[in-house]
Short mmCIF file of the C-alpha atoms (twelve columns), coordinates in Angstrom:
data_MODEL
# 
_entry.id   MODEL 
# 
loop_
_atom_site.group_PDB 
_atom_site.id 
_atom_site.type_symbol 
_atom_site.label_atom_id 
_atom_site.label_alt_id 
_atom_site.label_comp_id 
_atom_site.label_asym_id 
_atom_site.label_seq_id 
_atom_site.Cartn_x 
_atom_site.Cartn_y 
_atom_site.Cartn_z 
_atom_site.pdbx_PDB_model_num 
ATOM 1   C CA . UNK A 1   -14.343 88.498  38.082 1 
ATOM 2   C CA . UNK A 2   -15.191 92.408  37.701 1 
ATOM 3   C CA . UNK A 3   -18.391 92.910  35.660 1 
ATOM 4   C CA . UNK A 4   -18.326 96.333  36.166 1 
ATOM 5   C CA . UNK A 5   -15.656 98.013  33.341 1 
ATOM 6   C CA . UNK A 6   -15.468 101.665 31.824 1 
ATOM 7   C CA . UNK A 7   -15.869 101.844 28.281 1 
ATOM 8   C CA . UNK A 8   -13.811 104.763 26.861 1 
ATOM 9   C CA . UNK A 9   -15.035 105.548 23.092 1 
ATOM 10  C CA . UNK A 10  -11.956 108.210 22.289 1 
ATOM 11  C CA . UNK A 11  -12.315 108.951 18.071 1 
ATOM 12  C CA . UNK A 12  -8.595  109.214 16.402 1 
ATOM 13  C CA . UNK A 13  -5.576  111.214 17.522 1 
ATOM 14  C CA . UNK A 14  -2.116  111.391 16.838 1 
ATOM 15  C CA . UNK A 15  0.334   108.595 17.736 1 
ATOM 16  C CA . UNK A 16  1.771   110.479 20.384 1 
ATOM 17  C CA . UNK A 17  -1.166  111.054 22.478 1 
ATOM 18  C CA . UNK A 18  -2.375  107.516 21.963 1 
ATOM 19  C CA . UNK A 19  0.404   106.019 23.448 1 
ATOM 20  C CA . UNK A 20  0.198   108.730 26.299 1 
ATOM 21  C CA . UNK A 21  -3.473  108.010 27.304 1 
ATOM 22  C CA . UNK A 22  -2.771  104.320 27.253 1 
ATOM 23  C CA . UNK A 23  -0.111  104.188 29.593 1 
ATOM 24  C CA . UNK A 24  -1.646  107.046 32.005 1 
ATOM 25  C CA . UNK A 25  -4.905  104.541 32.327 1 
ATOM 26  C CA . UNK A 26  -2.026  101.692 33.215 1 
ATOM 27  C CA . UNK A 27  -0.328  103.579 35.442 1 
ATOM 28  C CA . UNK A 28  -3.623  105.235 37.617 1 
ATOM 29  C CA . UNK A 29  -5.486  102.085 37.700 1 
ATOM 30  C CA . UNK A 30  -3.906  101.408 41.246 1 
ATOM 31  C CA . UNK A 31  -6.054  104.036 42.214 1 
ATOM 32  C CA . UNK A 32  -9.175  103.352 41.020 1 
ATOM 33  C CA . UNK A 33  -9.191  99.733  39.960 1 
ATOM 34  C CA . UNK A 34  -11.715 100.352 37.553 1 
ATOM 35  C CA . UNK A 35  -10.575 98.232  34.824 1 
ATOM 36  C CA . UNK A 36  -10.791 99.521  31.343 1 
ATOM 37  C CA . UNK A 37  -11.327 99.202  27.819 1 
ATOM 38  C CA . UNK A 38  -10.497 101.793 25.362 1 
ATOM 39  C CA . UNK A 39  -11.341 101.744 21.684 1 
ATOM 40  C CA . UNK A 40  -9.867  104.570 19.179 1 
ATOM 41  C CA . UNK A 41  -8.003  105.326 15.830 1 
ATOM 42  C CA . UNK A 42  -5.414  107.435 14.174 1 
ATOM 43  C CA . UNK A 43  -5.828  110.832 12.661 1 
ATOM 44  C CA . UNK A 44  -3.365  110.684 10.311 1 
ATOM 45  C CA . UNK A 45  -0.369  107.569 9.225  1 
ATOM 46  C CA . UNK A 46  1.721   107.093 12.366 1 
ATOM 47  C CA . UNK A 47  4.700   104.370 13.061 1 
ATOM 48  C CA . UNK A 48  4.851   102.630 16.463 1 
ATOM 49  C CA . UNK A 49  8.163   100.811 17.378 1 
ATOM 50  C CA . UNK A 50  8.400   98.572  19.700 1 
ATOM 51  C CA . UNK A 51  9.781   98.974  22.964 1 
ATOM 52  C CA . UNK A 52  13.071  97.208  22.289 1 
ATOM 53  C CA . UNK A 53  13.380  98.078  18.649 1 
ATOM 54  C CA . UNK A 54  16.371  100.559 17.392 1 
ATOM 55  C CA . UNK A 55  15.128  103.046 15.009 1 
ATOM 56  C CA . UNK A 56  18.400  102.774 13.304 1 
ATOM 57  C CA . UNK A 57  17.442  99.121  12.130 1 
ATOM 58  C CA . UNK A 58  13.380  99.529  11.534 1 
ATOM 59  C CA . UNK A 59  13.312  102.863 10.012 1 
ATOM 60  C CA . UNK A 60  14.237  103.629 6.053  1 
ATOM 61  C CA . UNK A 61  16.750  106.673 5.276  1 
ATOM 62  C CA . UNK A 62  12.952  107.873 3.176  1 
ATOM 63  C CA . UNK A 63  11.025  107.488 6.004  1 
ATOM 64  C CA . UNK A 64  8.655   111.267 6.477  1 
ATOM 65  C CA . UNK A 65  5.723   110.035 8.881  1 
ATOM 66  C CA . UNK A 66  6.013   110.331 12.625 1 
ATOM 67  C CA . UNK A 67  6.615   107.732 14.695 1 
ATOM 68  C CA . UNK A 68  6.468   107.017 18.364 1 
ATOM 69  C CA . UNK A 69  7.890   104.374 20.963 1 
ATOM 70  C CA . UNK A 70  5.030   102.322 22.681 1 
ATOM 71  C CA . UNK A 71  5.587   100.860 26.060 1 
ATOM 72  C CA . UNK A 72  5.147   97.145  24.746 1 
ATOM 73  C CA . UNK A 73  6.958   95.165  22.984 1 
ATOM 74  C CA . UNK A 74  6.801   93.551  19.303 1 
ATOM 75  C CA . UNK A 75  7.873   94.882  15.619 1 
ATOM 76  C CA . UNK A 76  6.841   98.376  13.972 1 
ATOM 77  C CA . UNK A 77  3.216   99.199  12.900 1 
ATOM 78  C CA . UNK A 78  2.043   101.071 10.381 1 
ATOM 79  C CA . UNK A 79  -1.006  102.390 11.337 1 
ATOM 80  C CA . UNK A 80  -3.368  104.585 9.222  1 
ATOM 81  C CA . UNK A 81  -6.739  103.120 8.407  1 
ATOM 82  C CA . UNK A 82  -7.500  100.739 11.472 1 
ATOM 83  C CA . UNK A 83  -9.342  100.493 14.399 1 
ATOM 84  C CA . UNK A 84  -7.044  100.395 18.089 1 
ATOM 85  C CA . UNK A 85  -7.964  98.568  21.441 1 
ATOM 86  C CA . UNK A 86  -6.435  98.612  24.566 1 
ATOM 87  C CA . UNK A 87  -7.725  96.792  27.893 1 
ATOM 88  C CA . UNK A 88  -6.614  97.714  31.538 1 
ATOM 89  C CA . UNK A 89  -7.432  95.412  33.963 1 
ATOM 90  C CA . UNK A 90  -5.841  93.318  37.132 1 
ATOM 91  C CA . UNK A 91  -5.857  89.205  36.890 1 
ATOM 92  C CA . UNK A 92  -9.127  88.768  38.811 1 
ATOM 93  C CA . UNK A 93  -10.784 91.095  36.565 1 
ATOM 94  C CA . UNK A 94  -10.774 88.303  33.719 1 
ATOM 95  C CA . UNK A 95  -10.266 85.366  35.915 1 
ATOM 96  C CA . UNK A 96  -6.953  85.608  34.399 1 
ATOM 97  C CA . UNK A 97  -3.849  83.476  35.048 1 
ATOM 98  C CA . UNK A 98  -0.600  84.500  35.939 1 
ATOM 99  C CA . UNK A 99  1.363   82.765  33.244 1 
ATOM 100 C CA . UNK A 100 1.161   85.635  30.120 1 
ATOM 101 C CA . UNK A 101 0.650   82.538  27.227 1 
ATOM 102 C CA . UNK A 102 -2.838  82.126  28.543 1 
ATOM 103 C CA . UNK A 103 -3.958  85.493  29.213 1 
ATOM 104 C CA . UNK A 104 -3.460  86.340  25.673 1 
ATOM 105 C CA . UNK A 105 -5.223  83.160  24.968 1 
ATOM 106 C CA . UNK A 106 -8.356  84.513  27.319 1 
ATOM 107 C CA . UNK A 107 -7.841  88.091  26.337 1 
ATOM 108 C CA . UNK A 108 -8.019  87.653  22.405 1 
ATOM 109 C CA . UNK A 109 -10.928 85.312  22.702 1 
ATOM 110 C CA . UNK A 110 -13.367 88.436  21.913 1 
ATOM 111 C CA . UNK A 111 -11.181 88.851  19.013 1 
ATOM 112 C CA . UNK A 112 -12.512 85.820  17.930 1 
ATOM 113 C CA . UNK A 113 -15.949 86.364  18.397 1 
ATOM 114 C CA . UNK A 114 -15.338 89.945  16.690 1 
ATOM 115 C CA . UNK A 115 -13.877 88.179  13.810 1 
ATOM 116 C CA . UNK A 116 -16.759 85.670  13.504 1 
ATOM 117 C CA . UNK A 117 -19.328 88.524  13.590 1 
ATOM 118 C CA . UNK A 118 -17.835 90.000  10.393 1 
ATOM 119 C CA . UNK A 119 -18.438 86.847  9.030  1 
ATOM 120 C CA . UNK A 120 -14.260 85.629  9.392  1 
ATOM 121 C CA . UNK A 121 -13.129 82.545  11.386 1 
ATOM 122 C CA . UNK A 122 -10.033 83.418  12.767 1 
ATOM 123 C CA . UNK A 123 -7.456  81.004  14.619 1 
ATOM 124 C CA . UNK A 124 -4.178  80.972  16.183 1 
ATOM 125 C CA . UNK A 125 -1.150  80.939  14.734 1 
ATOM 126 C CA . UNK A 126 -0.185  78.385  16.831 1 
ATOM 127 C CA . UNK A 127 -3.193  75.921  16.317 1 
ATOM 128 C CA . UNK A 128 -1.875  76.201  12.593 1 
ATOM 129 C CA . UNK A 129 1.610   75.790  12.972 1 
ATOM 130 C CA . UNK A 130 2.261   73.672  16.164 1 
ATOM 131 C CA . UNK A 131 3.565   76.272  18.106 1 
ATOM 132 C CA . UNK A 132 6.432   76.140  16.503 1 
ATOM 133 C CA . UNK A 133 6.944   79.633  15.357 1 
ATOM 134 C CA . UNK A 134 8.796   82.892  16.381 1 
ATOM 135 C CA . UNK A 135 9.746   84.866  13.410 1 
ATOM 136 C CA . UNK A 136 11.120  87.918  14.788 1 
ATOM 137 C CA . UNK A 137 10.102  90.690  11.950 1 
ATOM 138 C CA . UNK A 138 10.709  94.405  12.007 1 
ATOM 139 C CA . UNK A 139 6.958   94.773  10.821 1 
ATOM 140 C CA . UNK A 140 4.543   93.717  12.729 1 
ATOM 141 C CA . UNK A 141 1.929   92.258  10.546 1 
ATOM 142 C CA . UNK A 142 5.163   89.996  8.613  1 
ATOM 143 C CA . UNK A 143 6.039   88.790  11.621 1 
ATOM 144 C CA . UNK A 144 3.822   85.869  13.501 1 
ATOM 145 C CA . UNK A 145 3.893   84.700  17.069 1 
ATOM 146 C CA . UNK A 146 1.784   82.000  18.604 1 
ATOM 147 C CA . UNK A 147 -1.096  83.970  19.453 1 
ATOM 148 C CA . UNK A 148 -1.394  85.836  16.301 1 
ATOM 149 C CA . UNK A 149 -4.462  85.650  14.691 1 
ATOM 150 C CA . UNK A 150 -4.641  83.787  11.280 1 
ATOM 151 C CA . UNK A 151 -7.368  84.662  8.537  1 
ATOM 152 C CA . UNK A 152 -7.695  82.787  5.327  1 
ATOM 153 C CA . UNK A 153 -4.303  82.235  6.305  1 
ATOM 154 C CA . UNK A 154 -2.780  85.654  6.984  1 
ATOM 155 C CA . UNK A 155 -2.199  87.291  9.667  1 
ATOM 156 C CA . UNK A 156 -4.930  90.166  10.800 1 
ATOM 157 C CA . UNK A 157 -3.860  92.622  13.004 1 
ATOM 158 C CA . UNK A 158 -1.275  92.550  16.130 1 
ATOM 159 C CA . UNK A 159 -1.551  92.322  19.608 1 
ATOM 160 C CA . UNK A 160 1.147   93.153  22.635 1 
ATOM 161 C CA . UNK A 161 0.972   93.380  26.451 1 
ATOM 162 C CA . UNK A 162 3.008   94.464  29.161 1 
ATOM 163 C CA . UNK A 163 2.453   94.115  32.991 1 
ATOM 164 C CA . UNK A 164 3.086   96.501  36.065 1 
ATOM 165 C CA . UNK A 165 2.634   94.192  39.025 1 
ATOM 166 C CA . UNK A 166 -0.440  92.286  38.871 1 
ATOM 167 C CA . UNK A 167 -1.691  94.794  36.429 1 
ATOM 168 C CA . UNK A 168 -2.123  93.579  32.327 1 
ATOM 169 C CA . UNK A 169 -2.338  95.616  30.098 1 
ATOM 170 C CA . UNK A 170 -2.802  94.895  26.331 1 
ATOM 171 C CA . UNK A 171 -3.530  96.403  23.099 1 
ATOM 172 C CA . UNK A 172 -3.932  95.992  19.371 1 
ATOM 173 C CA . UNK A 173 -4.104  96.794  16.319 1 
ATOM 174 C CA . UNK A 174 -6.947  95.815  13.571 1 
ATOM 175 C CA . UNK A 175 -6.313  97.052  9.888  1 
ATOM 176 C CA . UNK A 176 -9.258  98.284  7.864  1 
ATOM 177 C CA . UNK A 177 -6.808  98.641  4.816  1 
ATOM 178 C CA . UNK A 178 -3.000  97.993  4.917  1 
ATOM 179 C CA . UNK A 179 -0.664  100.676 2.463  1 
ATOM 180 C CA . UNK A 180 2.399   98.499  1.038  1 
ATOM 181 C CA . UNK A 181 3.751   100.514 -0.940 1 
ATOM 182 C CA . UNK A 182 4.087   103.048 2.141  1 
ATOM 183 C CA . UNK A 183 4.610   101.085 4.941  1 
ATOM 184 C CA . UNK A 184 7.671   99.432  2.614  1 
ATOM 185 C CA . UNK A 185 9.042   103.268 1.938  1 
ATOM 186 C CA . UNK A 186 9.199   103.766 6.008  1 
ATOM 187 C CA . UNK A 187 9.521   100.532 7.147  1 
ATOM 188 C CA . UNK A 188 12.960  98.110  6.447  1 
ATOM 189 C CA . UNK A 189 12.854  94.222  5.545  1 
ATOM 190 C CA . UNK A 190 9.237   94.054  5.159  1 
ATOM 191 C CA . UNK A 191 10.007  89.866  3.643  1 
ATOM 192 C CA . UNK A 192 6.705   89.527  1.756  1 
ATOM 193 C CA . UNK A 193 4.197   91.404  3.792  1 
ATOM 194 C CA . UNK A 194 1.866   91.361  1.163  1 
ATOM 195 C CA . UNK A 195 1.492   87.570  1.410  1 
ATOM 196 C CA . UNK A 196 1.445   87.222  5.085  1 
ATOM 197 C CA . UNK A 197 -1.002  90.169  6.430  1 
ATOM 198 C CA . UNK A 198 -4.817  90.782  5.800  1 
ATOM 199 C CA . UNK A 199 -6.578  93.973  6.073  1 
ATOM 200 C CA . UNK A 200 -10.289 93.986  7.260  1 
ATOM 201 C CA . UNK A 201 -11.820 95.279  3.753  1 
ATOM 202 C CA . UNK A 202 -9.639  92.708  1.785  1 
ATOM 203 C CA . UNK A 203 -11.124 89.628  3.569  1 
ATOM 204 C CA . UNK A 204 -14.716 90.883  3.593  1 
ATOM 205 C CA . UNK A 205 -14.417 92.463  -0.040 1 
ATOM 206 C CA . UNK A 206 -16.028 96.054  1.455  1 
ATOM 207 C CA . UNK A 207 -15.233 98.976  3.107  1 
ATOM 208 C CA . UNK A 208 -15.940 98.748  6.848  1 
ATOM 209 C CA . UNK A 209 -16.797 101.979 9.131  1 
ATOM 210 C CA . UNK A 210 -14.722 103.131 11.982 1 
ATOM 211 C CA . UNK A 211 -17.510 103.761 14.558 1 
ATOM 212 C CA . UNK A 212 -19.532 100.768 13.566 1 
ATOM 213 C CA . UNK A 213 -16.056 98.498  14.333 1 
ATOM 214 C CA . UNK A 214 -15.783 99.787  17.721 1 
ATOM 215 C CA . UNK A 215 -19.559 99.246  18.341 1 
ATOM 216 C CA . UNK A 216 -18.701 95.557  17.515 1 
ATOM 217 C CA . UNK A 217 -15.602 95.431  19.021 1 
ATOM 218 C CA . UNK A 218 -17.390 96.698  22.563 1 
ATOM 219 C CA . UNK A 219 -20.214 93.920  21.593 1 
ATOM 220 C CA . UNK A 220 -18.015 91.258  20.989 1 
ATOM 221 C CA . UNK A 221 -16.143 91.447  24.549 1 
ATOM 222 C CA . UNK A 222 -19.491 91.968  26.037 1 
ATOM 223 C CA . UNK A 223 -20.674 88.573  25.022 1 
ATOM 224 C CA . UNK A 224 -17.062 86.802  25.526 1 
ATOM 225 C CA . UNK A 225 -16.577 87.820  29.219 1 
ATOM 226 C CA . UNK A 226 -20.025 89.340  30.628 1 
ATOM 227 C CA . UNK A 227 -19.343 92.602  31.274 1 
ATOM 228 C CA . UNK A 228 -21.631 95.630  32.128 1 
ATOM 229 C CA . UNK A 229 -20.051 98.991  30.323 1 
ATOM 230 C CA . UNK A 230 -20.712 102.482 31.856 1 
ATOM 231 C CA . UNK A 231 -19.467 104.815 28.769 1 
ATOM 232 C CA . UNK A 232 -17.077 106.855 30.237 1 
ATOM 233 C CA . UNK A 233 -13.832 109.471 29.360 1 
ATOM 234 C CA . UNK A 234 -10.365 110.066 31.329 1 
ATOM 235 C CA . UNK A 235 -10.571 110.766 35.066 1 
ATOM 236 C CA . UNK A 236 -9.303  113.906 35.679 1 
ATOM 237 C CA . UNK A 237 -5.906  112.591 37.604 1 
ATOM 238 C CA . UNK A 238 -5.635  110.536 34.156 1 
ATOM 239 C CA . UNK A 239 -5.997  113.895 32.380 1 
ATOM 240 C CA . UNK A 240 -3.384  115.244 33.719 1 
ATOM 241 C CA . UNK A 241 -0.899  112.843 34.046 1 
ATOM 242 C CA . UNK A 242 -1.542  111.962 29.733 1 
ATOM 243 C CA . UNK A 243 -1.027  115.456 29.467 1 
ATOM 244 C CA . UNK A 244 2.259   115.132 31.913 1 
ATOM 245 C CA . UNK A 245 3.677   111.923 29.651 1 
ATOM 246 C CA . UNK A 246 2.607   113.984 26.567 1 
ATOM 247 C CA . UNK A 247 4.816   116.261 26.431 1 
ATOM 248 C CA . UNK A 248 7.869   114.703 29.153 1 
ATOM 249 C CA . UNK A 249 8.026   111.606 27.047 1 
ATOM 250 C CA . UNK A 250 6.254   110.909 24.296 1 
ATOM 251 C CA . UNK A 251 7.251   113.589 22.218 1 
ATOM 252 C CA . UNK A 252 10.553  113.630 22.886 1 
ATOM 253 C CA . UNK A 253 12.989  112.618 20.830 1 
ATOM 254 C CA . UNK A 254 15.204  111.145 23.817 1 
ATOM 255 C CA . UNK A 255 12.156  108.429 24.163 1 
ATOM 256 C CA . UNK A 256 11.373  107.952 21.073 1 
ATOM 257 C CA . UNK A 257 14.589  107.615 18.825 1 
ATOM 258 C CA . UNK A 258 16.635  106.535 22.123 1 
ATOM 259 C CA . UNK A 259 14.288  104.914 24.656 1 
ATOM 260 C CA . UNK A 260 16.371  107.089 26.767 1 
ATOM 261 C CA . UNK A 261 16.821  104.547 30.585 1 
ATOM 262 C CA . UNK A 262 14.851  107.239 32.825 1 
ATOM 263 C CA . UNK A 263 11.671  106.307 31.387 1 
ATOM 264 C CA . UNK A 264 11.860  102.575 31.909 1 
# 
């Protein structure tokens, strides 16, 4: 187990260079192997699709935000007013396992604990319904999975993870407030979001701060899994390889609209 982790506190951007730092910290961690956790928002309302999703099928003929593709998999996002992780890490770095079921088990543990330290006891979709579920949803936050996490009996949040080799990485998304009425004027087939997803503010009846989430998300997987934080920023081979994916790939239109096969 690696104790030692960078802490990268990175404020809100645009969709497209989220998705370009996250995946330049997967793909340079061979060098370093300086495993990493990244907390940061959105400047403005941005869609991420899933890897595998068709834009043709998720997207609404109305639909006027951006949107860009992200390297995992899952349904569409919305995301506006929310607080982002991502972790980048090998196995041993979390005493993980190989088999992926239980290193999102592990991983979202300081979910958990992050939950319980806004006062929420959050559980498992699966501990609720046996297991038993795979509702395949082109919105995220309608759709549940086994390790979802259930609140008061909706879903906060969404989580997905992809691996290079015997690198994980994973990240997620924590609403502070959830927009309906917009995410259902971009986003087709929503099937009763309103019922199934929970936004931070509704379940603890108060507006929560941006900063002060991050503080407690960082806390929070301190206390789960031990680890010492240096506060860091990109390396500079990081730098320019985000800037490199930037503009190559994730503002193109042949990645985002087509997933064009040269980026796989």
């Amino acid at each position: 187990m690696n104790t030692k982790w960078r802490l990268i506190l990175d404020g809100k951007h645009d969709g497209y260079y989220n998705m370009a730092v996250d995946e330049a910290i997967l793909l340079s961690y061979h060098l370093k192997k300086i495993p990493t956790l990244r907390i940061y928002g959105w400047d403005k309302p941005f869609i991420s699709l899933g890897y595998n999703q068709q834009t043709e099928k998720v997207l609404t003929a109305t639909a006027n935000i951006p949107f860009v593709r992200r390297i995992t998999g899952g349904a569409s996002i919305l995301h506006d007013k929310e607080i982002t992780y991502s972790i980048t890490c090998c196995i041993n770095d979390l005493n993980l396992t190989s088999k992926v079921k239980e290193s999102y088990e592990k991983i979202c543990s300081f979910l958990k604990e992050f939950y319980k330290r806004l006062g929420l006891t959050a559980v498992f979709a699966k501990d609720i319904y046996n297991d038993r579920i795979s509702r395949h949803e082109n919105f995220c936050f309608s759709s549940y999975e086994p390790f979802d996490l259930i609140v008061d009996g909706k879903k906060i949040g969404g989580n997905a993870q992809r691996r290079k080799h015997k690198t994980i990485f994973q990240h997620g998304s924590i609403p502070q407030e959830i927009d309906f009425v917009m995410a259902h004027n971009m986003i087709k087939t929503l099937n009763g979001a309103e019922s199934k997803a929970a936004s931070l503010n509704n379940l603890i009846k108060q507006k929560t701060d941006f900063y002060q989430l991050g503080l407690l998300l960082k806390l929070s997987f301190q206390s789960v899994f031990g680890i010492d934080f240096s506060h860091d920023s990109l390396f500079e081979d990081e730098r320019v390889l985000c800037s490199s994916l930037l503009e190559s790939k994730y503002s193109q239109k042949n990645w985002n609209i087509n997933k064009n096969q040269a980026y796989r």
